[in-house]
C-alpha positions as CSV (number, residue, x, y, z in Angstrom):
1,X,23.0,-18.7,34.9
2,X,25.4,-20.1,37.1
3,X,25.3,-24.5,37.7
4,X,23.6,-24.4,41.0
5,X,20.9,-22.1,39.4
6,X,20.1,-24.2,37.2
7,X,20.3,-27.5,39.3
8,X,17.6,-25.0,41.6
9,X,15.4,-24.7,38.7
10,X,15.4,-28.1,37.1
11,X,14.3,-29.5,40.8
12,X,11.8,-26.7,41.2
13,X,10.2,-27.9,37.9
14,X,10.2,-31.9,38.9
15,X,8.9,-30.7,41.7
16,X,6.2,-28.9,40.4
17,X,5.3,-31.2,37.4
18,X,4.9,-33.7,40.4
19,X,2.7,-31.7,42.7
20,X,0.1,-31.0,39.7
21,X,-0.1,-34.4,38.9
22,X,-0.3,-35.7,42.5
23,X,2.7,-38.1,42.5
24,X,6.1,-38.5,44.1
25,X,9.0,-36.8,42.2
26,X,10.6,-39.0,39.5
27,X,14.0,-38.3,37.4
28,X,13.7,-38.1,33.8
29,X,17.4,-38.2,33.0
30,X,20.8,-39.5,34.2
31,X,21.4,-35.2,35.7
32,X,17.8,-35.4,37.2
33,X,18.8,-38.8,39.3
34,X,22.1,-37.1,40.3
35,X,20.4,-34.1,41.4
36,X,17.6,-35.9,43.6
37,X,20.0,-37.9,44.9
38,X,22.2,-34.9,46.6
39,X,18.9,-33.7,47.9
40,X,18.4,-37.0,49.1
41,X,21.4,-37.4,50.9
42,X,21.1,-34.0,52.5
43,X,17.8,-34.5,54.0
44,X,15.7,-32.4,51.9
45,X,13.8,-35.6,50.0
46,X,12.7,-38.6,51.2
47,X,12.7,-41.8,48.6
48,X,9.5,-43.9,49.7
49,X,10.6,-46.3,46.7
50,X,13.7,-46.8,44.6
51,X,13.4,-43.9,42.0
52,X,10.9,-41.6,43.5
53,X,11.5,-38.8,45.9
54,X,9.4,-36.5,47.7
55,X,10.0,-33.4,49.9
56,X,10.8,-34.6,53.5
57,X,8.4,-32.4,55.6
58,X,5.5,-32.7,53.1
59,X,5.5,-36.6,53.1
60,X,5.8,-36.7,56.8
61,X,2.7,-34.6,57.0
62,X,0.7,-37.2,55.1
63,X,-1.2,-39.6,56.7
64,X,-0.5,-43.2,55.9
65,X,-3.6,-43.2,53.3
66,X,-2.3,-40.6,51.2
67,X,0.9,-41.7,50.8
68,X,0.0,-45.1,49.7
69,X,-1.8,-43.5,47.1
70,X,0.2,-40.9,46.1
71,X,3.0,-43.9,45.6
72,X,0.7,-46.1,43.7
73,X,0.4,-42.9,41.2
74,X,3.5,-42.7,41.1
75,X,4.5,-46.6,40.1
76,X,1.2,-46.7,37.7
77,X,2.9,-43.7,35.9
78,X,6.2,-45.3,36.0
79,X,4.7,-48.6,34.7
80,X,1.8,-48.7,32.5
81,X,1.5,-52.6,32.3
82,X,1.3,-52.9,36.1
83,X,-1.9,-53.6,37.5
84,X,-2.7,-52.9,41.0
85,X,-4.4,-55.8,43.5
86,X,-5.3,-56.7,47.2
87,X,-5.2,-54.1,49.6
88,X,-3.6,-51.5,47.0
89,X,-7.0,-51.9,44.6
90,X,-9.1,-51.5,47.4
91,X,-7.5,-48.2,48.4
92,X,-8.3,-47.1,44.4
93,X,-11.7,-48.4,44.9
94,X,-12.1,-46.0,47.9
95,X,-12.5,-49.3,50.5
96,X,-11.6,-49.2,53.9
97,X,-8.1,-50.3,54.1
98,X,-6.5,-50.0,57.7
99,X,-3.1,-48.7,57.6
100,X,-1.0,-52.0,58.8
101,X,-2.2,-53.1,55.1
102,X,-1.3,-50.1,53.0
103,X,2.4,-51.9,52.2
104,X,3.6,-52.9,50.2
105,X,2.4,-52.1,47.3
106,X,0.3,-54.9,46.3
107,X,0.9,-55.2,41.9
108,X,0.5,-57.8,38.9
109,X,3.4,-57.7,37.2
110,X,5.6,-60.4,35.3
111,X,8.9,-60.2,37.0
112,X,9.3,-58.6,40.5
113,X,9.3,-55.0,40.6
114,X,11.1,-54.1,42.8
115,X,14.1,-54.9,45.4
116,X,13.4,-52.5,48.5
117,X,10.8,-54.3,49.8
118,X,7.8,-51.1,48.7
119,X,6.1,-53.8,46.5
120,X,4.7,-57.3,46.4
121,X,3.7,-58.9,42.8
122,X,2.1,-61.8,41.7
123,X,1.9,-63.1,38.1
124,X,-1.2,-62.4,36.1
125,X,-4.1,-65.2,35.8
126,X,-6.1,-66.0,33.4
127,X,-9.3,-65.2,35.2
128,X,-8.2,-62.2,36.2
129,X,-10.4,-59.1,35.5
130,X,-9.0,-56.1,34.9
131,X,-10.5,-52.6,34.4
132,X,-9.7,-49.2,34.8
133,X,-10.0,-47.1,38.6
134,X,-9.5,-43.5,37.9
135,X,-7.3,-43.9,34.7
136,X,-5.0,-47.0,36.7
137,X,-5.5,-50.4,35.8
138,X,-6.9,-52.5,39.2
139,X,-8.7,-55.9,39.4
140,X,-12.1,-55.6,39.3
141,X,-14.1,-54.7,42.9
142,X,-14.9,-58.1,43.8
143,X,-11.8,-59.5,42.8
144,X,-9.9,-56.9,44.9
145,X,-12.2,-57.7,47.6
146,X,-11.5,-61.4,47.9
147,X,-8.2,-61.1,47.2
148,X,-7.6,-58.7,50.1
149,X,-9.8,-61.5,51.9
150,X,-7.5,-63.9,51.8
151,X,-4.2,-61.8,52.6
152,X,-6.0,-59.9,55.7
153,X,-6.2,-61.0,59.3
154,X,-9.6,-61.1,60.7
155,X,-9.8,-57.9,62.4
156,X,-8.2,-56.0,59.3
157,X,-10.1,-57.9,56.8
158,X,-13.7,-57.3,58.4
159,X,-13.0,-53.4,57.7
160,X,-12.5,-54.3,54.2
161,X,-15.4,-56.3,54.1
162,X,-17.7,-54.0,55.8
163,X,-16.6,-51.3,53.3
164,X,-17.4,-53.4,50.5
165,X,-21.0,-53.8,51.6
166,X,-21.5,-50.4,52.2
167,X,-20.1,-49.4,49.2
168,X,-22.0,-52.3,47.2
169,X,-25.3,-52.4,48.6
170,X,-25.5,-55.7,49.1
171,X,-25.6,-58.4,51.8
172,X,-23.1,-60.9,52.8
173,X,-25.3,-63.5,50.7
174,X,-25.3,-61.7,47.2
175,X,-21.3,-60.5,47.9
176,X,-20.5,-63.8,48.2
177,X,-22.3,-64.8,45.0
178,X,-20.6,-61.5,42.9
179,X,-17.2,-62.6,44.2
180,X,-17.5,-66.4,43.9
181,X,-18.0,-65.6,40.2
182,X,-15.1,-62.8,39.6
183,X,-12.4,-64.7,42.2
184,X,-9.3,-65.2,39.8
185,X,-8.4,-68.1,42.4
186,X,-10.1,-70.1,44.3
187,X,-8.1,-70.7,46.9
188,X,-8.9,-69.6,50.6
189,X,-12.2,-69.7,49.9
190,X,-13.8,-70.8,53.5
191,X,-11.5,-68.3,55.3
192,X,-13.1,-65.4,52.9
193,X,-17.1,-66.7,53.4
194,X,-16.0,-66.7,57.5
195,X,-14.9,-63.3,57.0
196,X,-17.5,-62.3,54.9
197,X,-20.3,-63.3,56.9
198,X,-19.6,-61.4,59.8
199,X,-19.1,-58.1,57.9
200,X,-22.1,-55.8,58.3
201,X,-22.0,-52.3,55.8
202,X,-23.5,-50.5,58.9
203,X,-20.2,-50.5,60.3
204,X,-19.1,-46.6,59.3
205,X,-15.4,-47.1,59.3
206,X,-12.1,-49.1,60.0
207,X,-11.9,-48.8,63.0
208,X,-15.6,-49.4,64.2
209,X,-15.1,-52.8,62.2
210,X,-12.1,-53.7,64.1
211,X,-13.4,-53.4,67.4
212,X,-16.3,-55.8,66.4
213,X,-13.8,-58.1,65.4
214,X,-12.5,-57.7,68.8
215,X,-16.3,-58.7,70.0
216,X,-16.8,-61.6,68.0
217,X,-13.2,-62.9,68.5
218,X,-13.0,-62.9,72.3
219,X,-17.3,-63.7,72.7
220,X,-18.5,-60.7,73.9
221,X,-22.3,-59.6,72.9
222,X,-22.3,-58.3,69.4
223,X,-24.4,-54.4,69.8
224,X,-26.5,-53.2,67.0
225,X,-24.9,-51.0,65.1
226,X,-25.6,-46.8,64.2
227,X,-28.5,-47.0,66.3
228,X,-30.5,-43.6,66.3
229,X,-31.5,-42.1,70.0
230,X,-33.8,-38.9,71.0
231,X,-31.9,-35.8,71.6
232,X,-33.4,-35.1,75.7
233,X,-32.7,-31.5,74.8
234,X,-34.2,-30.4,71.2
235,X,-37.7,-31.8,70.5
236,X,-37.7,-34.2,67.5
237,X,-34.0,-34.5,67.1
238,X,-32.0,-37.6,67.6
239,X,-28.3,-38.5,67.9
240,X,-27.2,-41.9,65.7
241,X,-24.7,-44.1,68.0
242,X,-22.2,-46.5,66.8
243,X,-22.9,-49.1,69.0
244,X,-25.6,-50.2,71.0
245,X,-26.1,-53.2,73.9
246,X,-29.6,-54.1,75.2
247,X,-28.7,-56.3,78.3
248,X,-30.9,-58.6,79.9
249,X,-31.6,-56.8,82.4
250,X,-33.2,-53.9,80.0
251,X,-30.4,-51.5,81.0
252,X,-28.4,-50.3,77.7
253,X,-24.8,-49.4,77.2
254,X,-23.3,-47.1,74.4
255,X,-20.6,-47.4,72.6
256,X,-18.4,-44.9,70.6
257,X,-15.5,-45.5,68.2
258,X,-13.0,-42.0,68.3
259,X,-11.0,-42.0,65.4
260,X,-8.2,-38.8,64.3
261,X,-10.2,-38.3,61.5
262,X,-13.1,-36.6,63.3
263,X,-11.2,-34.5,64.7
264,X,-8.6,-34.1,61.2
265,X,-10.8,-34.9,58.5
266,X,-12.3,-31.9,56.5
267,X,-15.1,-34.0,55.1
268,X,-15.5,-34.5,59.7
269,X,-15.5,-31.5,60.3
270,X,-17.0,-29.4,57.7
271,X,-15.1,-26.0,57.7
272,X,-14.9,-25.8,61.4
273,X,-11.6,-26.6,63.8
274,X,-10.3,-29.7,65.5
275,X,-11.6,-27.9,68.5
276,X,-15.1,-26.7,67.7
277,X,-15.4,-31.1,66.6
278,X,-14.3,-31.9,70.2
279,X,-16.4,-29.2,72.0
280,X,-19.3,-31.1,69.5
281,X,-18.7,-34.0,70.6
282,X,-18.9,-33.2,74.4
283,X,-21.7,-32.2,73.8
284,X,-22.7,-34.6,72.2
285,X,-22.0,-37.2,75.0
286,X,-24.0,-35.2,77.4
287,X,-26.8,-35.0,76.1
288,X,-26.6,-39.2,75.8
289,X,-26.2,-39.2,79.1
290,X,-29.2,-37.5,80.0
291,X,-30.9,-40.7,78.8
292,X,-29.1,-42.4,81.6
293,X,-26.9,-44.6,79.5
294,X,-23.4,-45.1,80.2
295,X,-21.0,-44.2,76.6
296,X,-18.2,-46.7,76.3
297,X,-15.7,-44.6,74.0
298,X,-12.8,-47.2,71.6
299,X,-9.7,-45.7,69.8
300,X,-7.5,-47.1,68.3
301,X,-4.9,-47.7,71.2
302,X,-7.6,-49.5,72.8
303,X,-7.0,-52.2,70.0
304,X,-3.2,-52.5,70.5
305,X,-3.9,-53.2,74.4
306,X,-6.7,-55.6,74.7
307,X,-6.3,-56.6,78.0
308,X,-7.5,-52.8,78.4
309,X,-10.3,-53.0,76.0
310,X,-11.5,-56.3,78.0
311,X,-11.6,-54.5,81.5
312,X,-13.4,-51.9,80.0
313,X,-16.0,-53.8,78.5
314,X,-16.2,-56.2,82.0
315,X,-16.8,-53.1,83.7
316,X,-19.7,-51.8,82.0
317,X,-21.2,-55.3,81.9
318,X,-21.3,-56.5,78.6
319,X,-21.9,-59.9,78.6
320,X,-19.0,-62.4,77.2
321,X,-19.6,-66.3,76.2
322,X,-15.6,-67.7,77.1
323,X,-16.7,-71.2,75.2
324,X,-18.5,-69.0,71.7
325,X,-14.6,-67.3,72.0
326,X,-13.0,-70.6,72.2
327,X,-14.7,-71.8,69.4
328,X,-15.0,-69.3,66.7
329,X,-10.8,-68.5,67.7
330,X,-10.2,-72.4,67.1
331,X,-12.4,-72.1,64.1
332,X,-10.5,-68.9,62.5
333,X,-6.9,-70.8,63.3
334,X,-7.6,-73.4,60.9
335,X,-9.2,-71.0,58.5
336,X,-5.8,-68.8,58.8
């Protein structure tokens, strides 16, 4: 077997070992570094971190989610005695962590990882609680939680927070009680109740959370949330909506948060295509408005142009309090 043969089939095999295992590629000699690295440099591989590698077109198709998970397999292999916090915790306990917050890699560890700027450590406390998440050591949920409290701006952090109800059963009240008593540091600790006690585990997702945190932050009328409404076509059934305003003047307004994942997701959309999910939802919103309500829909490029977002909401008449967003903006500032 000639020496690029056998350079092919030692890669195949890292490759392989990594795909069954779910993690990025990692060399296990001096040769296997060499050999990664001329794949590197030619385009095939793609390093996320020092030392890990994986194929260029199949990490590009990953969403940002999967990646960060795939990587934090990958160091937890590498390193046994780290132990993954924050925002990298929540991801392992299945929380709702919006991309902008997926890196670095958030890890206790006792010196600093590592020098490319893929992960951010902290020493290890002595109240820390730590436990296994699917064979990888994490803080414990409630310790994630309120550390990713206190490293989260508001908008990012209410879809963590939200998550954490849902996921937890509980109210704000008894969270704040189970995460009082875990917290390996007490600091921050009016910026995380202020988050905490807007958080509502009705909120289905990220990114409904984070245009509620666009409500409350800039005083508009907070809707009631996954409110259920009868289908004008089929007797007895009913369509749930994400949001829902009752204005004073008895008219309603309904809103709808569009995220790639219906439309991506196969948990969404359950063996059928992208397509059939948008032809769904089409008809979806017309049956709602056969009840004669307007449907405001959100996406996420709504949030990155809120001067948008706010004509859209002024337009359909949802009622905003300019001092209420004065005041709970000046209040998060010195929480911040």
């Amino acid at each position: 077997m000639s020496q690029r043969m056998r350079a092919a089939a030692r890669y195949e095999q890292l490759a392989k070992d990594a795909a069954a295992s779910d993690r990025l590629i990692a060399p296990q000699t001096a040769s296997d570094r060499e050999l990664l690295r001329r794949r590197l440099r030619s385009g095939q591989l793609i390093s996320p971190a020092n030392g890990l590698y994986a194929p260029a077109d199949q990490w590009r198709a990953l969403d940002p989610r999967s990646r960060a998970l795939k990587l934090i397999r990958s160091l937890a292999a590498l390193h046994d005695s780290w132990t993954f916090r924050s925002h990298s915790a929540a991801l392992l306990w299945d929380l709702d962590v919006p991309y902008p917050l997926l890196m670095p890699i958030r890890v206790i560890a006792q010196s600093r990882p590592t020098r490319d700027g893929s992960t951010r450590t902290r020493r290890l406390s002595p109240r820390d609680r730590i436990v296994p998440v699917g064979g990888i050591r994490a803080t414990s949920f409630w310790t994630t939680v309120y550390e990713s409290l206190t490293e989260a701006p508001f908008d990012l952090g209410l879809a963590v927070a939200d998550s954490a109800l849902r996921l937890s059963g509980m109210n704000s009240r008894t969270a704040w009680d189970a995460m009082y008593e875990e917290a390996a540091r007490r600091h921050k600790l009016p910026r995380v109740r202020f988050i905490l006690q807007h958080a509502d585990p009705k909120s289905e997702n990220g990114g409904e959370s984070r245009v509620r945190a666009f409500l409350i932050m800039n005083g508009y009328q907070i809707p009631e949330l996954q409110v259920e409404l009868p289908n004008p076509i089929e007797s007895g059934g009913t369509f749930r909506v994400d949001y829902l305003w009752m204005l004073a003047d008895g008219s309603i307004v309904i809103g709808e948060f569009d995220g790639k994942a219906k439309y991506q997701d196969e948990n969404y959309l359950q063996g059928g295509s992208a397509l059939d999910a948008i032809i769904q939802e089409r008809q979806r919103e017309s049956r709602l408005t056969l009840l004669g309500y307007p449907v405001l829909r959100f996406t996420f490029d709504d949030l990155t142009h809120p001067a948008r977002l706010r004509r859209l909401l002024d337009t359909a008449g949802i009622p905003r309090d300019e001092n209420a967003a004065a005041h709970i903006r000046q209040k998060w500032n010195v929480l911040r």
